[in-house]
C-alpha positions in Angstrom: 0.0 0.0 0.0 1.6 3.3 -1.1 1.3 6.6 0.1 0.6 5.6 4.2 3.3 7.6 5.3 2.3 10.7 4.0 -1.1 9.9 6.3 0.9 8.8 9.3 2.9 11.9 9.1 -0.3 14.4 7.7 0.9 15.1 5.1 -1.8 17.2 2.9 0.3 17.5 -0.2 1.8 14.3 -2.1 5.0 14.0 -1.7 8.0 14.7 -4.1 8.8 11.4 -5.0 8.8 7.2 -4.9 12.5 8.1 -3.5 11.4 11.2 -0.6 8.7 8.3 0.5 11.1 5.5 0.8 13.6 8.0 2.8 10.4 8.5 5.0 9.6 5.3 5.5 12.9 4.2 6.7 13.3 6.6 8.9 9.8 6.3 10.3 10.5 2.8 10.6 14.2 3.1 12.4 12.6 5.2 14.5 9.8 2.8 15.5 12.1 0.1 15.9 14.3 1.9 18.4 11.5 2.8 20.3 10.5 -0.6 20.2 13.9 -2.3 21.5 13.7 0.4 24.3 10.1 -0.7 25.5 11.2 -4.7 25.3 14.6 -3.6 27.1 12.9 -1.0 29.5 12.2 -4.2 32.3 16.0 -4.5 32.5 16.9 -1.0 32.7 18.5 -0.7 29.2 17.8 1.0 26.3 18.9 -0.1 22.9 22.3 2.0 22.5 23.6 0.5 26.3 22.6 -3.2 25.0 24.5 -2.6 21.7 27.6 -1.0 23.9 26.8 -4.5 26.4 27.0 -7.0 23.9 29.9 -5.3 21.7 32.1 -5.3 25.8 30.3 -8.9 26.2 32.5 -10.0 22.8 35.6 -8.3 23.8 35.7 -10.7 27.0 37.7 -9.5 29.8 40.2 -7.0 27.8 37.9 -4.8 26.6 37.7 -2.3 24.5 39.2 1.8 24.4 36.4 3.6 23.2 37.4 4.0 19.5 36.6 0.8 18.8 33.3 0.7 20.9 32.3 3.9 18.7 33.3 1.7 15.3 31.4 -1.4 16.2 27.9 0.6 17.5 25.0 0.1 15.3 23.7 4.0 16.7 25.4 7.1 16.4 28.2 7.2 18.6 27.7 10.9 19.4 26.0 9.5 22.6 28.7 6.8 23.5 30.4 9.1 26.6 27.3 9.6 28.1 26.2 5.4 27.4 29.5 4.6 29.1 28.4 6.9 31.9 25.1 5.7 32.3 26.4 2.0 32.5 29.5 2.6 34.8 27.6 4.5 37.9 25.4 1.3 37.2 28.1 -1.0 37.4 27.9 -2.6 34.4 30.9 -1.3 33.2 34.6 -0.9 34.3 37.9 1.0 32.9 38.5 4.4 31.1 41.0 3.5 28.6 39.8 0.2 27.8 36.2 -0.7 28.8 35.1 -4.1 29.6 32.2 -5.2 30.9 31.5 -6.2 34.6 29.9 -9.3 36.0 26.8 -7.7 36.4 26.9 -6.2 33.3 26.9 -9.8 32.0 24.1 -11.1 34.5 22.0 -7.8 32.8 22.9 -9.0 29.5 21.8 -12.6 29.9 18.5 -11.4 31.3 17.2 -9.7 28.0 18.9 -12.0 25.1 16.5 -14.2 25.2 13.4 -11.7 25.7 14.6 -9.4 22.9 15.6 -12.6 20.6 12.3 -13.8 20.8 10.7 -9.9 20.8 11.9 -10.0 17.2 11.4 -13.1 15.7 7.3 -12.5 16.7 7.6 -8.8 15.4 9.4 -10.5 11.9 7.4 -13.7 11.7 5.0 -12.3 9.1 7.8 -11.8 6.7 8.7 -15.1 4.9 12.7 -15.3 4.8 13.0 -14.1 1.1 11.0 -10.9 2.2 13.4 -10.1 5.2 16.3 -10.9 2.8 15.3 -8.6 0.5 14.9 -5.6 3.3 18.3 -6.7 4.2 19.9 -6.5 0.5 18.1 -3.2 0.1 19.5 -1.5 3.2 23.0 -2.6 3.0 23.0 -1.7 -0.8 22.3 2.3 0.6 24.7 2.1 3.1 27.1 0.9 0.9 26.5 3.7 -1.9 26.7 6.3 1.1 
């Protein structure tokens, strides 16, 4: 169904073009999706960006990572990492300055949502058959990749 995102976002005048709507919906729909990794994540006291910096110190094992390579590795903007790797060292869930690795109860966090957001996503994908989701996949790493 074309044109819904020019009624989700009230749009009275068409917009410019099949390209302008497909830059709307991915947006629209990035946006959704972080909101709705923060809401499946919100019982564990994460949002999405902390998870991503969790599970890329969770990798690393016990020697870390400096920050540089944190930044490179984080699916988000890392504009926000200084203030993530706040956030998750007054919790405790992470250690170091120089290299950052990820504490016990970081880990302990970690393991509590995996299987939550795992299965969070395979529910929200299942109406997509595989060649569909394939397809989204091809599509967005061909724009990153002309970017």
């Amino acid at each position: 169904m074309s044109g819904r995102i020019a009624d989700e976002l009230r749009n009275s005048k068409p917009l410019a073009s099949l390209e302008v709507e497909a830059a709307l919906n991915i947006r629209r729909t990035g946006d959704f999706l972080e909101k709705w990794t923060n809401d499946v994540l919100s019982p564990a006291g994460l949002r999405g960006d902390e998870y991503n910096v969790l599970r890329i110190l969770r990798g690393a094992g016990e020697q870390g990572h400096p920050s540089s390579e944190i930044r490179a590795r984080m699916i988000q903007d890392a504009d926000r990492l200084p203030a993530i790797l706040h956030n998750l060292r007054t919790r405790a869930l992470v250690d170091g300055t120089l290299r950052v690795s990820i504490t016990p109860r970081g880990l302990d966090v970690l393991a509590s949502v995996d299987g939550r957001l795992d299965q969070a996503l395979r529910d929200r994908f299942r109406q997509f058959p595989p060649d569909t989701l394939r397809t989204v996949i091809d599509v967005m790493e061909r724009l990153r990749a002309d970017g």
